[in-house]
C-alpha positions in Angstrom: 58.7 122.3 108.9 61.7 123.9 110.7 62.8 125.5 107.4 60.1 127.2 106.9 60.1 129.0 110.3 63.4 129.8 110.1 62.2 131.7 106.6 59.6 133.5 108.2 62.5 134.2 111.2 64.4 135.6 108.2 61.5 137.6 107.0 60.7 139.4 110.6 64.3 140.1 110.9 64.3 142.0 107.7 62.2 144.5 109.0 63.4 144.6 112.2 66.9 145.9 110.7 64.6 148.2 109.1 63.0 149.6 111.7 66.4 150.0 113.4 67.8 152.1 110.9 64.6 154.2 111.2 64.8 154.5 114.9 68.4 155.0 115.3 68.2 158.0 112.8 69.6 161.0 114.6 68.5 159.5 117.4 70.9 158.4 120.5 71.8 154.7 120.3 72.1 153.7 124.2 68.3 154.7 125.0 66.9 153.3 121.7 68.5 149.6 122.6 67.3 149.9 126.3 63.7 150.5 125.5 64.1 147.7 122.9 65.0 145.2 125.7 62.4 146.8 127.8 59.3 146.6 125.3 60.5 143.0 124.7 60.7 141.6 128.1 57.2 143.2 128.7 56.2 141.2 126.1 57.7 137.8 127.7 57.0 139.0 131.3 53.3 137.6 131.5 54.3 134.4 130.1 57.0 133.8 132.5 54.3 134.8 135.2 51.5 132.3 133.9 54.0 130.1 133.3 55.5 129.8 137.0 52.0 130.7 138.7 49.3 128.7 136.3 48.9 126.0 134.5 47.5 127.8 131.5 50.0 127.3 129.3 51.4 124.7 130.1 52.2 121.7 126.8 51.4 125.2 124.4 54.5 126.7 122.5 54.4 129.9 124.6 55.1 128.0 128.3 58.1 129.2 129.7 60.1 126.8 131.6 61.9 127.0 135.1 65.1 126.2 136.5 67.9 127.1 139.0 70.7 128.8 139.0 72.4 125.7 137.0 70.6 127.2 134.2 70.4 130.6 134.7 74.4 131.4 134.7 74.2 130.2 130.6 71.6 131.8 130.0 72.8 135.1 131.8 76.3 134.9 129.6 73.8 134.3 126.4 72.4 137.9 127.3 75.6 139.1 127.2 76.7 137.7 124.1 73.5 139.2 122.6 73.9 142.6 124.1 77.8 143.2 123.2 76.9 142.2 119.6 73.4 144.5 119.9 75.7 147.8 121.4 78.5 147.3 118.5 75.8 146.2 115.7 73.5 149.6 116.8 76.4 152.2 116.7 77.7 151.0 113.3 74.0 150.5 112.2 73.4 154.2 113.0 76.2 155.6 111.2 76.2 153.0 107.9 74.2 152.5 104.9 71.5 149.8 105.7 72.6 148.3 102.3 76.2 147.9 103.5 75.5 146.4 107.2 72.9 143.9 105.5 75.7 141.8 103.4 78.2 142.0 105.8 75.7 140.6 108.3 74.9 138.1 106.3 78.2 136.6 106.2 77.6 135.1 110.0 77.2 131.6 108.7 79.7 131.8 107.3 81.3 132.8 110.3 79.1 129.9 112.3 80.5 127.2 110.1 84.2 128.4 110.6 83.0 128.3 114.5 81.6 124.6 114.3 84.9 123.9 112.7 87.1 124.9 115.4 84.6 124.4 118.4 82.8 120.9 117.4 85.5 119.2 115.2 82.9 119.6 112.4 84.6 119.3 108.8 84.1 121.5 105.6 83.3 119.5 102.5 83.7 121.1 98.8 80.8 122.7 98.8 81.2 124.8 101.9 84.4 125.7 101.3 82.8 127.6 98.3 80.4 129.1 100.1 83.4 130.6 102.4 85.5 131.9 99.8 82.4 133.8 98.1 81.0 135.0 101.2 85.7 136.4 101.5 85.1 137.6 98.1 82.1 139.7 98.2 83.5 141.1 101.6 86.4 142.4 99.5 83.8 143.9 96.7 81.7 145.3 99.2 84.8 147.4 100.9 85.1 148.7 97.2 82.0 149.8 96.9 81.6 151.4 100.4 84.7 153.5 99.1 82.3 155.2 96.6 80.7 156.7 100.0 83.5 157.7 101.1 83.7 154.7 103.6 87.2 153.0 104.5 86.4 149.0 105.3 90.4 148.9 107.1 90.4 152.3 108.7 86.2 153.3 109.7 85.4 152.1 113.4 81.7 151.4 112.2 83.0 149.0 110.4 84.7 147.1 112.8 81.8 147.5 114.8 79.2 145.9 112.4 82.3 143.2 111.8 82.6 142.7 115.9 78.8 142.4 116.3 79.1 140.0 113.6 81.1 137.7 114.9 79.7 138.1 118.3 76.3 136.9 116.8 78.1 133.9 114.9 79.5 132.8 118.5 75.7 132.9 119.9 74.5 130.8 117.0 76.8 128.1 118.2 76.0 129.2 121.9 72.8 128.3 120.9 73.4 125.1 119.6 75.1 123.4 122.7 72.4 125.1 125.1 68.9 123.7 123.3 70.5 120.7 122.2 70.1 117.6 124.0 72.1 116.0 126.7 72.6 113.2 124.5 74.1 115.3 122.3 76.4 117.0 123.9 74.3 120.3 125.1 72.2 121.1 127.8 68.6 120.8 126.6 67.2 123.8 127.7 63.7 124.7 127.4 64.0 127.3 124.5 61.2 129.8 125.7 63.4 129.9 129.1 66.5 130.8 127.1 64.5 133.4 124.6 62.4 135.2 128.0 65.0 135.6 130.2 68.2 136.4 128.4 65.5 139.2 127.1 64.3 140.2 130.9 68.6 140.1 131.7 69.4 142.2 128.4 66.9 144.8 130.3 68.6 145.0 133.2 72.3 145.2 132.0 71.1 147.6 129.8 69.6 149.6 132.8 72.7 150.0 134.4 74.4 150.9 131.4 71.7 153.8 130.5 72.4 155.2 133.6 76.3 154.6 133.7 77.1 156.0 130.2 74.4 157.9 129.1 72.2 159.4 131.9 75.0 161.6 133.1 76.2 163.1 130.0 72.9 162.7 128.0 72.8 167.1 127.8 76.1 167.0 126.1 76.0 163.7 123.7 73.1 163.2 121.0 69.1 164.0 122.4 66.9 161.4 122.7 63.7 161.2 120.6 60.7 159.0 121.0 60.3 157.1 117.9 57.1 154.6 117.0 59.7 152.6 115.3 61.3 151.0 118.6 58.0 149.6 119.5 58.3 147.8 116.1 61.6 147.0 116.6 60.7 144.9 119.5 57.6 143.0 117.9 59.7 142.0 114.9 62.6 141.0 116.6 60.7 139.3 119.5 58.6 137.3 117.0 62.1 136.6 114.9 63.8 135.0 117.6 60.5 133.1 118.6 60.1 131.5 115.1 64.4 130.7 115.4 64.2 129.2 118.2 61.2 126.9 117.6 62.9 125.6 114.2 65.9 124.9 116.3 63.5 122.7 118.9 62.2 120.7 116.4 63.7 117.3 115.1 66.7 117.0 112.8 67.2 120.8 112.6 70.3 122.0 111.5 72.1 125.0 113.2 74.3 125.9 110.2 71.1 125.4 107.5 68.9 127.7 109.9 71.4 130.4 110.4 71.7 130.8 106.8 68.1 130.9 105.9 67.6 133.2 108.9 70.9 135.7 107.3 68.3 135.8 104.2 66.8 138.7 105.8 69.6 141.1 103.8 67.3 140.7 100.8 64.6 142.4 102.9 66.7 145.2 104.5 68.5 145.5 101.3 64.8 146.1 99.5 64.5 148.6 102.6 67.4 150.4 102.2 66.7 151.3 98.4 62.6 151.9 98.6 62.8 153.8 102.0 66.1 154.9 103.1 67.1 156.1 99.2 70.6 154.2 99.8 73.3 155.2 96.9 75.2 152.6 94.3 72.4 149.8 94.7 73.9 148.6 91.2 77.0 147.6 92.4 75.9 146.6 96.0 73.5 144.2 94.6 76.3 142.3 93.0 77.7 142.3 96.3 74.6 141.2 97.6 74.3 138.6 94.8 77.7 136.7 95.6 76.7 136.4 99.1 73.6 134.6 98.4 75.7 132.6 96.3 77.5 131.9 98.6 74.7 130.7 101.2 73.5 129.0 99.0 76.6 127.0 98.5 76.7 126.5 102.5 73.2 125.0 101.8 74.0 122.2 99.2 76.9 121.5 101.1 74.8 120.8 104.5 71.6 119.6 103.2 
């Protein structure tokens, strides 16, 4: 059961990338992420409320539980984990092809496998060793093609952007995995909904204070800001994403390296995105690209199942 939500996570997310692109459109990036945040903690808002004041949800999949500041500090350096990767991930995402950012974001299990390695001791059998050195190689063929657009994978600071956000995702995959595991285990056991609400409700406020640092000040001279319908979405999807990921990773027996790579599926969905809506150039040759990373996850997959 916890593969297929972490299929439908991977199907939300698809859009959701989608929807980015759309919104970030000659748009400026610092507002766009900060109404993000704030559309989604509205959304988690009441059921933190109900949650602390009734008894209406309690025993449902939406109750939101409490804790002290014990649990709140990992939860507050989850946020921002999740917002350094979000700020790098929406700049690059604003100025590169969605059908370039899509592959290389899909490398992050990758990345989250080389993390278990080095963090949790775990070892890399046959199988996932293949899965890492086609997930290196269509990296390589991706920077080749990106040079038909007149895009430079060693010397373009989008790049390194998308690749920092990246790896900044991959380390809150395996954040993830020693907060909502148990004790027993090794983690902390956290209720997931308190994780998912209120590193949203802390994103908000960081990003409040960064609006008004960094962008309120010298918003005349930098690129306008433009209401777009798109953000709304953007929160929905990504809320409702994150919601089905963290549920699989509640239930019993799930796997933190299986659901990260069925959840980096989504490429297939903003890659279909990029080429129907966004009219994205040299689809031929990114598709191979596209091919050898799914290859490549799905090596990860034999290799962990």
């Amino acid at each position: 059961m916890w593969l297929l939500f972490a299929f439908l996570s991977a199907a939300f997310l698809g859009v959701y990338d989608a929807l980015k692109k759309k919104a970030l459109k000659n748009n400026a990036v610092l507002p766009v992420l900060f109404l993000n945040t704030l559309c989604s903690s509205l959304l988690f808002m009441p059921l933190i409320v109900l949650s602390g004041t009734t008894d209406a949800l309690d025993g449902s999949v939406f109750h939101v539980g409490s804790g002290g500041w014990q649990m709140h500090k990992y939860i507050l350096l989850k946020a921002l984990i999740v917002l350094s990767s979000w700020v790098l991930g929406y700049y690059g995402m604003k100025h590169l092809p969605l059908t370039i950012v899509g592959p290389i974001n899909a490398t992050r299990p990758v990345m989250v496998l080389v993390g278990a390695l080095l963090l949790f001791g775990e070892r890399l059998n046959a199988w996932q060793w293949a899965g890492v050195a086609l997930a290196a190689t269509s990296f390589l063929l991706l920077s080749r093609s990106g040079k038909k657009e007149g895009i430079d994978f060693r010397h373009d600071h989008w790049i390194y952007m998308i690749v920092g956000a990246a790896l900044l995702g991959a380390l809150s995959g395996l954040y993830d995995k020693y907060l909502m595991a148990p004790a027993a285990d090794g983690g902390l056991g956290l209720d997931r909904m308190m994780v998912q609400a209120w590193y949203t409700l802390y994103q908000c406020v960081m990003m409040l204070a960064m609006l008004g640092l960094l962008w309120w000040p010298y918003r005349r001279h930098t690129t306008p800001f433009r209401w777009d319908w798109a953000i709304v979405g953007i929160s929905v999807f990504l809320s409702t994403a994150d919601f089905l990921y963290f549920y699989a990773l509640s239930l019993p027996s799930a796997m933190i390296s299986i659901v990260s790579m069925v959840r980096r599926g989504s490429v297939v969905v903003s890659f279909a995105c990029g080429a129907l809506f966004f009219h994205e150039k040299n689809l031929r040759t990114k598709a191979v690209d596209l091919a050898l990373v799914l290859l490549g996850m799905l090596c990860l997959y034999l290799g962990s199942a």
